[in-house]
BAKE-728996 format. One record per residue (C-alpha): residue in one letter; x, y, z. Coordinates in nm, 3 decimals. Layout:
N
   papa        px        py        pz
      A         X         Y         Z
...
//
This chain:
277
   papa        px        py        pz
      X     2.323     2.270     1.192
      X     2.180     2.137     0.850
      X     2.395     2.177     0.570
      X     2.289     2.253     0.287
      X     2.596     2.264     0.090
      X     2.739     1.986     0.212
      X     2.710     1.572     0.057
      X     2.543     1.429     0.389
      X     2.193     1.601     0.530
      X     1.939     1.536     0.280
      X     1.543     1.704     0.421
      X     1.308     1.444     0.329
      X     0.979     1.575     0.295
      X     0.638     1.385     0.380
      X     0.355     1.466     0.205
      X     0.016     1.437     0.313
      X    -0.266     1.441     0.105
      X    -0.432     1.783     0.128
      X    -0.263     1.950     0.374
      X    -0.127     2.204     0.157
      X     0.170     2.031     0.083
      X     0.178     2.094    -0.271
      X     0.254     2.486    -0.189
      X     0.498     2.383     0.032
      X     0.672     2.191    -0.153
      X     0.653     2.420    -0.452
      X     0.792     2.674    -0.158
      X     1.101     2.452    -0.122
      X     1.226     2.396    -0.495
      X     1.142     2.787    -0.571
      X     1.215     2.996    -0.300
      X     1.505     2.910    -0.076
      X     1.788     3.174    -0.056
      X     2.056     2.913    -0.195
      X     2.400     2.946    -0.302
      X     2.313     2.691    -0.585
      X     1.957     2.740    -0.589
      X     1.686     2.449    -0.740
      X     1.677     2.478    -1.118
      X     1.265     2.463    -1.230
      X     1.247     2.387    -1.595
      X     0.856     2.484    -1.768
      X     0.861     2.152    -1.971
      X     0.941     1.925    -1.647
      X     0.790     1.814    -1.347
      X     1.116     1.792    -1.121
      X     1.315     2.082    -1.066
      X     1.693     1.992    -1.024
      X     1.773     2.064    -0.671
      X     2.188     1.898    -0.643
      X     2.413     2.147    -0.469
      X     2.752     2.263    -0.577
      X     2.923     1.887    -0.466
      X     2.627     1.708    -0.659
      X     2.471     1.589    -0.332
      X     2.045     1.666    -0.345
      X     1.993     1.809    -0.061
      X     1.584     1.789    -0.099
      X     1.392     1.452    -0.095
      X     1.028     1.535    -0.212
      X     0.787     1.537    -0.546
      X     0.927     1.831    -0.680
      X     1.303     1.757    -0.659
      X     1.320     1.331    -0.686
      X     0.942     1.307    -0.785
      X     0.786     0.962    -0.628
      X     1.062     0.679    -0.642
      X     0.904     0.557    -0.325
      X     0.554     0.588    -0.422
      X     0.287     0.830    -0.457
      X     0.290     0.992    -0.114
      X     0.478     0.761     0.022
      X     0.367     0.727     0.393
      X     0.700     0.742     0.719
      X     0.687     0.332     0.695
      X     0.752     0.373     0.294
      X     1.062     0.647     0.323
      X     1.209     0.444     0.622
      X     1.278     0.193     0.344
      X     1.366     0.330     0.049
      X     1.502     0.678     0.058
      X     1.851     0.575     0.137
      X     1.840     0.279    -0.128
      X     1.732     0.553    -0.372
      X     1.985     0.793    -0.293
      X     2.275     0.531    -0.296
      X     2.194     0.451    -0.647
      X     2.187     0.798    -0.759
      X     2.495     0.896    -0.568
      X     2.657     0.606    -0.488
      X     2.689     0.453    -0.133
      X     2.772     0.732     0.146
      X     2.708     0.827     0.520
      X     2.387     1.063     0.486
      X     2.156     1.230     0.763
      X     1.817     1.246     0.690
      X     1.590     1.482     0.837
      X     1.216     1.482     0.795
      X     1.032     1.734     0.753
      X     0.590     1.736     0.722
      X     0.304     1.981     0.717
      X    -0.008     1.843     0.904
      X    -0.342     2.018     0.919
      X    -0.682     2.006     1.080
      X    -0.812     1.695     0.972
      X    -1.188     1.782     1.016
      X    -1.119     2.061     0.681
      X    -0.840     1.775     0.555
      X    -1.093     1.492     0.543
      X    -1.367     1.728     0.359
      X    -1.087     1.858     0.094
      X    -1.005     1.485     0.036
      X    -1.348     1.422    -0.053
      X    -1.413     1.709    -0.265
      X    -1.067     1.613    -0.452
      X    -1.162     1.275    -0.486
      X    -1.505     1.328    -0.601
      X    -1.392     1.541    -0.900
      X    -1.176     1.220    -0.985
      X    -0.882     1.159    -0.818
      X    -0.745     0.825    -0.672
      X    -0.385     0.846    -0.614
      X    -0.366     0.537    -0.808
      X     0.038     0.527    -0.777
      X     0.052     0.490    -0.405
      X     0.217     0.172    -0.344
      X     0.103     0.142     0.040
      X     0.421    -0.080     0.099
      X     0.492    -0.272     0.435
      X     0.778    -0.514     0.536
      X     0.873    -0.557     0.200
      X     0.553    -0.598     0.029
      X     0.239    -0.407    -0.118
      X    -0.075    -0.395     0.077
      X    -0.321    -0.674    -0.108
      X    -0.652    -0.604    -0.226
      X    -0.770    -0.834     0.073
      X    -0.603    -0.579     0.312
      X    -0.701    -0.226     0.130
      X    -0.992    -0.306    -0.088
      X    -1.096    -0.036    -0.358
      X    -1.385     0.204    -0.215
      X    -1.536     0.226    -0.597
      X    -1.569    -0.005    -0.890
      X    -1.410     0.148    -1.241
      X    -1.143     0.387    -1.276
      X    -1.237     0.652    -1.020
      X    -1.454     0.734    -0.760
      X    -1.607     1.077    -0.910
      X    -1.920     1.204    -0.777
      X    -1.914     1.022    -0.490
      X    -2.143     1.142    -0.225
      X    -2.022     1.255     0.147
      X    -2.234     0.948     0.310
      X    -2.076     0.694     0.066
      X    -1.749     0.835     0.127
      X    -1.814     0.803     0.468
      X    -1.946     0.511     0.474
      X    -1.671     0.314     0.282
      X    -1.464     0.113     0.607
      X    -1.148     0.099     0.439
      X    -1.137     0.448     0.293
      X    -0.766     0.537     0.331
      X    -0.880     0.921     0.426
      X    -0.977     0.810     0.763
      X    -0.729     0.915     1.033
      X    -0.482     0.941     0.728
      X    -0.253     1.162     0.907
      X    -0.205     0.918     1.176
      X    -0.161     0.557     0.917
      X     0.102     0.798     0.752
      X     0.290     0.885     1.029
      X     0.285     0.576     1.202
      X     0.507     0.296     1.150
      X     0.303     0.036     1.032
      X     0.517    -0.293     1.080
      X     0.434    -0.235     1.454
      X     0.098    -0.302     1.412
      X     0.070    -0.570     1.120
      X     0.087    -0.357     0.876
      X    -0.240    -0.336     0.682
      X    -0.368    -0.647     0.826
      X    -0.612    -0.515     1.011
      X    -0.693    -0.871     1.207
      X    -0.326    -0.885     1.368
      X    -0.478    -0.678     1.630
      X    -0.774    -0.571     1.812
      X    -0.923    -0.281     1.675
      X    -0.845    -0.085     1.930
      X    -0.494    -0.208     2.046
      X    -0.436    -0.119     1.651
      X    -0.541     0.261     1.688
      X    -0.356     0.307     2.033
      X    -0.011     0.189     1.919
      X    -0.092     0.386     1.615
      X    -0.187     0.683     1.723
      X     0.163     0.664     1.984
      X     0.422     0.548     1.706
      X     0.254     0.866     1.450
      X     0.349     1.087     1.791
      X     0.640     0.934     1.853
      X     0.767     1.003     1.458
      X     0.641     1.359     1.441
      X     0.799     1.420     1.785
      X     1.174     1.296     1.650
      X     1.072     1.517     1.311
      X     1.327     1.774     1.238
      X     1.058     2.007     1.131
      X     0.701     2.016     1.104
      X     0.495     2.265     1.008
      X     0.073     2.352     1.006
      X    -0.115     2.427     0.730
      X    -0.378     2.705     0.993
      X    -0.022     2.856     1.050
      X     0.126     2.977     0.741
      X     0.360     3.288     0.907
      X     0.448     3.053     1.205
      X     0.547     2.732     1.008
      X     0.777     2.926     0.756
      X     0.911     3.114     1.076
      X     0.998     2.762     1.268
      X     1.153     2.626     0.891
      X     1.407     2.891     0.873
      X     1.494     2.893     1.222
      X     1.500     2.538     1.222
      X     1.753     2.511     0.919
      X     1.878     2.828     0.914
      X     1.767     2.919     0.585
      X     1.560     3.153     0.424
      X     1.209     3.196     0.197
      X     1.261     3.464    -0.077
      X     0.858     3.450    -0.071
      X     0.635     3.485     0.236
      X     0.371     3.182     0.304
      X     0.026     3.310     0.268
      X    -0.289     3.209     0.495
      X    -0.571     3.109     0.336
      X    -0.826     3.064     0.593
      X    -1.101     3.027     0.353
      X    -1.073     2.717     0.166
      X    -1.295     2.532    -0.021
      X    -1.337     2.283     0.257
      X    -1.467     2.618     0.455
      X    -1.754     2.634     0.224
      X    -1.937     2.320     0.242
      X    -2.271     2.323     0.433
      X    -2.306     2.044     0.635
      X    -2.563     1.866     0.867
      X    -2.476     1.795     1.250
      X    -2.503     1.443     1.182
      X    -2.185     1.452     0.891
      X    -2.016     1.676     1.099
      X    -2.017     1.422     1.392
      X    -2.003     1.129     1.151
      X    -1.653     1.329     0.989
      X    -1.510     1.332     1.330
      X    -1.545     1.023     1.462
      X    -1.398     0.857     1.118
      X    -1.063     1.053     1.216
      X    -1.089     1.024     1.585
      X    -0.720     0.989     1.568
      X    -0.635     1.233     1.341
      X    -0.781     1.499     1.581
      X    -0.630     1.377     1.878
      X    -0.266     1.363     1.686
      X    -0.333     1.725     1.591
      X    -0.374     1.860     1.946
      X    -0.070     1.691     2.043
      X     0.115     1.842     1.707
      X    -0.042     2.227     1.832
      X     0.113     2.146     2.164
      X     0.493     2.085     2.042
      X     0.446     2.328     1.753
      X     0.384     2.633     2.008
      X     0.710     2.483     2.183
      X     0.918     2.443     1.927
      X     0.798     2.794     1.846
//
């Protein structure tokens, strides 16, 4: 029952890090069958996406851009969205339904490092938690200078506070539960349990989510889900970049266990995916 013409239900999107959210989101602002449809200007980065009673129906890069922060994470949204809507709109009554696309994190993790190695660092990514940015105690840099280009698998791997690790799962979650990023409020492991149950918990309560291995099945569930419509179909790419790295048993094994979590959320997202189905 989402509407998208009225001034209330706003989809707020959350976007992982390479898991083809960037097409998706491109998807949203271009392609839904709208009585007002998002207007995309060449020269700008944000398409204007307010409906016939003003309201902005679409949280997400390509319609707000990042008022909450570079990818901003489920803790981040939770406490900001609404603050940023009321001072673009005004105060009101709104329902906010949130929307993500996960994917395997095994392929995620290696994209990450590919996309990081030819010299990204998401440098705008506030990584905010009861009301205050992570400190450089808490999330130290991986690399010294501006980026960390070139970096090699093993150091990627080998960083311990590399914010790829089990990202899926830190973004999902809601952090205040569990310290935030102070990683000595908790045992290690009580840490990744409550964790890995709160990122469940929040993709469970998701109005929509979606998988980047099922293009067809994700755009399917999307317009059921809000009873609207994609002007263009979503396209598998089962070959990615990430396919065509050659690897050695021992990074394969050493990928996996650094997003133990990750994988374990991503069976659990298959499951309810096929149900919601």
């Amino acid at each position: 029952d989402f509407d998208v013409n009225g001034n209330s239900d706003v989809l707020v999107f959350l976007h992982i890090q390479k898991t083809g959210g960037t097409t998706f989101g491109k998807h949203l602002v271009r392609d839904v069958r709208l009585q007002k449809p998002c207007e995309c200007y060449t020269n700008k980065r944000k398409c204007d996406c307010s409906n016939s009673k003003k309201h902005v129906w679409l949280f997400s890069r390509y319609s707000t851009g990042w008022p909450c922060g570079v990818h901003a994470d489920w803790t981040e949204l939770q406490n900001c969205v609404d603050g940023h809507i009321n001072k673009v709109e005004g105060q009101s009554q709104r329902r906010y339904l949130y929307i993500t696309i996960l994917r395997e994190p095994y392929y995620r993790y290696l994209s990450e490092w590919k996309h990081v190695q030819r010299g990204s660092t998401w440098m705008g990514a506030k990584l905010k938690c009861n009301g205050r940015q992570a400190s450089l105690e808490e999330v130290p840099f991986c690399f010294e200078g501006d980026d960390w280009s070139g970096v090699t698998l093993e150091d990627f791997l080998a960083c311990p506070h590399n914010l790829a690790n089990n990202r899926q799962t830190r973004m999902l979650a809601n952090l205040s539960i569990v310290g935030c990023y102070n990683s000595s409020a908790l045992s290690r492991e009580e840490r990744d349990l409550r964790m890995l149950k709160s990122a469940k918990e929040n993709l469970k309560n998701m109005a929509f989510f979606g998988l980047t291995e099922f293009q067809r099945e994700t755009q399917l569930l999307f317009e059921h889900t809000f009873g609207l419509e994609f002007l263009q179909d979503f396209v598998q790419h089962n070959l990615t970049h990430a396919h065509s790295i050659d690897l050695t048993e021992k990074q394969s094994l050493a990928i996996l266990k650094a997003n133990a979590l990750d994988a374990e959320l991503y069976n659990y997202a298959k499951g309810l995916f096929v149900e919601r189905l």
